[in-house]
N, C-alpha and C positions, 0 to 999 in steps of 0.2 A: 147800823144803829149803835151798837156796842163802839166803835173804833170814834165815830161821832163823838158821842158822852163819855169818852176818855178824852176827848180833845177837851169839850166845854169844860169837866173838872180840870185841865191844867190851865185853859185859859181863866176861870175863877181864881182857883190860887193863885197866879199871877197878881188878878186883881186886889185881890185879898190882899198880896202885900204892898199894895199903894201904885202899881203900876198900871199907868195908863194905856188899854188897850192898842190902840196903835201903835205904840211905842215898840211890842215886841212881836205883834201880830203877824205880821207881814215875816217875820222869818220861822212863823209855823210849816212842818213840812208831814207829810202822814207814809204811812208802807201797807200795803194793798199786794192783795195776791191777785194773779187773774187765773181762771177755770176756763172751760174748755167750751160753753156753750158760750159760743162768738156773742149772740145780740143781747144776750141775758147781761155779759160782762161788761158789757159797752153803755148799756144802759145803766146798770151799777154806777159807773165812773162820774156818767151823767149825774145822775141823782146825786150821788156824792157831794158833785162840784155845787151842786143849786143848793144841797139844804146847809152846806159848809157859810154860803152866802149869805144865807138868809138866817143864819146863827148868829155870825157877826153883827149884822147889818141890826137885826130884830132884838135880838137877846143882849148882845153885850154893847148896842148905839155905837161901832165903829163905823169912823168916817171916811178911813182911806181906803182906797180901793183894792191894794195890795193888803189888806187885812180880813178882805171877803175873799182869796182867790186860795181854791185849793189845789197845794202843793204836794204833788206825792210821788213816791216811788213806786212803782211795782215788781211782783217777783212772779213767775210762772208757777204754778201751783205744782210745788212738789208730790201733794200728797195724789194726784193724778198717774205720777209715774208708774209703769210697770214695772217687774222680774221680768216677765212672759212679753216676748217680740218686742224687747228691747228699741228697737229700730221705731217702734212706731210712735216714741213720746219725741220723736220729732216733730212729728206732723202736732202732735198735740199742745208742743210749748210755741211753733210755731203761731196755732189759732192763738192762744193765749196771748202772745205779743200781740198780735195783730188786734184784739181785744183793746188791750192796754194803750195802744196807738191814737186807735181811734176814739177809744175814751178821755184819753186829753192825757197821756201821764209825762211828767220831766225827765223821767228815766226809768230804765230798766234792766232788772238781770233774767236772763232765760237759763233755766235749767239745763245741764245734762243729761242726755238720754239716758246712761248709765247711774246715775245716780241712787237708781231701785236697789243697784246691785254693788255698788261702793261710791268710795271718793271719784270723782270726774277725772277722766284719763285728760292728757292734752289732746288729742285730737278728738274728743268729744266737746271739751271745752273748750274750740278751734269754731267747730262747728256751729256753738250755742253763736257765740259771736257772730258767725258768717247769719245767721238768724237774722240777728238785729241791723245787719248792715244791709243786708237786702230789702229789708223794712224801711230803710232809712234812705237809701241812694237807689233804690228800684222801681218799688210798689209804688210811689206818689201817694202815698196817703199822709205823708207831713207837706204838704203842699198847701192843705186849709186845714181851718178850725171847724173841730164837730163837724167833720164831713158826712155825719150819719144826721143830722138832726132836720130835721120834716119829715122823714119816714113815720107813718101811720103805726106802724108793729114799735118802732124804738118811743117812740113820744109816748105811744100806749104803756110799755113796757118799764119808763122811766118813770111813770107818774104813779104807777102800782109798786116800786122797789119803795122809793121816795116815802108811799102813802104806810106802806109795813113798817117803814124804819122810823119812821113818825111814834108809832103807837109803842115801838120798844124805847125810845129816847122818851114820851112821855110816861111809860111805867117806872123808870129808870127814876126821873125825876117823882115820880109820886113815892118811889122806896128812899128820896132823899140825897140822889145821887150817886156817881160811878161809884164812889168809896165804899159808901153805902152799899151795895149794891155787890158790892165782890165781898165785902164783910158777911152777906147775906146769901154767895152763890150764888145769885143769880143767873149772872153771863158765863159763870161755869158750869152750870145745869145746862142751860138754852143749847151753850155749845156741844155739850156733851150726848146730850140727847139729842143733836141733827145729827150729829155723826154716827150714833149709832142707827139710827133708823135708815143712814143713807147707807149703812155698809148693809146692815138688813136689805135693804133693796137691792144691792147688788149682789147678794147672795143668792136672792131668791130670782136674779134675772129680770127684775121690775127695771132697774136702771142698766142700759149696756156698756159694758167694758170689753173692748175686743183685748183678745186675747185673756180675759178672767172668766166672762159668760159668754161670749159670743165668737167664732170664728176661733175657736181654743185650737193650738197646735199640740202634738202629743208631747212635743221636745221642748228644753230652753235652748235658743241660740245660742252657740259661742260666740262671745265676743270679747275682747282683748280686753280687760279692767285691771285698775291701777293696785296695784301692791306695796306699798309704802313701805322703804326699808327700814328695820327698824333701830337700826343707828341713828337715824333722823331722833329719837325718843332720848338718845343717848346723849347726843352734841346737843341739845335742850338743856337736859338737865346741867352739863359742864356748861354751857353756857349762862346762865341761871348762877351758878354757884363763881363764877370769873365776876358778872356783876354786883353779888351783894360782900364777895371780897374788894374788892376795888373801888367802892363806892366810898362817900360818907357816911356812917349806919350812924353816928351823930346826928345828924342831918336829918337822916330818914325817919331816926326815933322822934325829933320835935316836930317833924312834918304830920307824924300819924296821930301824935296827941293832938297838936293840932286840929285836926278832923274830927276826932273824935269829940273835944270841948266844940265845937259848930254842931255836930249831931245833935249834941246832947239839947241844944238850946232850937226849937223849932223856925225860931225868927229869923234865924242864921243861912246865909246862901252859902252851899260850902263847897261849893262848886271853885271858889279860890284858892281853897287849902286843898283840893285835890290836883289843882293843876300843881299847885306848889310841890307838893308830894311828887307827885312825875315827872318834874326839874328835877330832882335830888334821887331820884331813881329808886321812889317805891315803886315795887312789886305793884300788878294789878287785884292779885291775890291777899297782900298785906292792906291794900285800900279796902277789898271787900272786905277783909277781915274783923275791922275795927269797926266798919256800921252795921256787922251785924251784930257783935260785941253790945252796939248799944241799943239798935232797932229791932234786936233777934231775926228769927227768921219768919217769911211767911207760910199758913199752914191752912190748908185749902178746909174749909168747915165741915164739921163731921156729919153734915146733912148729905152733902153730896155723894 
């Protein structure tokens, strides 16, 4: 519901600045996690893809077909990973794909098993990949579309996500919209308070996590995790300091006023003067720097 009514707030603005919905519709794309309960996830993606449709089609009168169709990424839910039996968040991001598959997604990245416990080694992230291709060149499940849909448990299940996400996009809209609406905390409340109540349950063994409540080992495995040397930190920064010697800092100083005179003026797509700016080799760091110069920073409401 939340990721929903951040979409409809950007296709508004859109509108708002005189642009015709079809026009940019069709190159909307969304990023979606998948979790580990296979039919729950799958019906998610489901509902998704209907009420994306029926946004378009109902709310904003788009005509083309490629501007009702949702496009998204997925990413295997990190926050699933363990410390403890490392080895088993294969099995885990594995469901997750397989999730995200049959949910309809255009792509996807699968997590490292190690990731609980640092940066992704190569052959963890060897492995993630060998995931996706087995998914892809083995399982036959990209062979149809919505290969889950007439099952009695998924239809049930997609038409109760659907019917919840409804009632948060309609509150959403009675607080005046997404803007609205994080101005207000509200999708930082919602969020905050599921996740503390799901780690609650997991504390108290309501919800299972093998190897946190359930099937606990006394030990952590060893296993081989990545150590990043930290010369790597070094040849950054000399690198870093070679590009804004060698550059035009000419250049780069009109680039960022630039940007900053677009900020300043709300009417302004400034999306030009920051490609401009990365011709001329500002920093990404110097790009942020000057909108928040003029937009300051954001600061989560002291309700929360």
């Amino acid at each position: 519901g939340f990721t929903l009514a951040n979409g409809i707030a950007y296709v508004q603005a859109m509108i708002d600045r005189g642009m015709e919905v079809d026009s940019f519709a069709p190159r909307f794309s969304f990023f979606f996690a998948a979790y580990t309960n296979l039919l729950e996830e799958v019906a998610k993606f489901r509902a998704l893809r209907r009420m994306w449709a029926r946004i378009m089609k109902e709310r904003f009168n788009a005509k083309d077909p490629r501007s009702m169709m949702l496009r998204f990424h997925t990413q295997t839910a990190g926050a699933t990973l363990t410390a403890q039996q490392p080895e088993v968040n294969i099995i885990r991001t594995t469901i997750q794909a397989l999730a995200a598959v049959l949910g309809g997604t255009q792509s996807l990245h699968v997590n490292s098993y190690d990731e609980a416990l640092s940066l992704p080694s190569e052959e963890a992230v060897k492995l993630s990949v060998r995931v996706q291709q087995v998914l892809l060149y083995e399982a036959g499940i990209t062979d149809t579309i919505d290969p889950l849909a007439g099952s009695y448990y998924i239809e049930w299940l997609t038409d109760e996500i659907e019917e919840r996400a409804w009632k948060i996009i309609d509150e959403i809209d009675r607080l005046g919209g997404m803007l609205r609406a994080i101005e207000l905390g509200y999708p930082q409340r919602e969020i905050a308070k599921a996740a503390y109540e799901y780690q609650i349950k997991v504390e108290k063994g309501e919800i299972p996590v093998i190897g946190i409540n359930i099937f606990v080992e006394p030990e952590i495995p060893k296993i081989k995790i990545l150590k990043v040397n930290p010369e790597v930190r070094s040849r950054v920064v000399e690198r870093l300091k070679q590009l804004r010697a060698n550059r035009d800092n000419a250049k780069v100083a009109t680039a960022l006023e630039n940007i900053r005179k677009a900020a300043e003026n709300p009417k302004t797509n400034i999306f030009p003067y920051i490609l401009e700016a990365v011709r001329v080799k500002a920093t990404l760091g110097e790009i942020s720097g000057v909108l928040r110069e003029v937009w300051g920073e954001w600061k989560a409401p002291e309700a929360l």
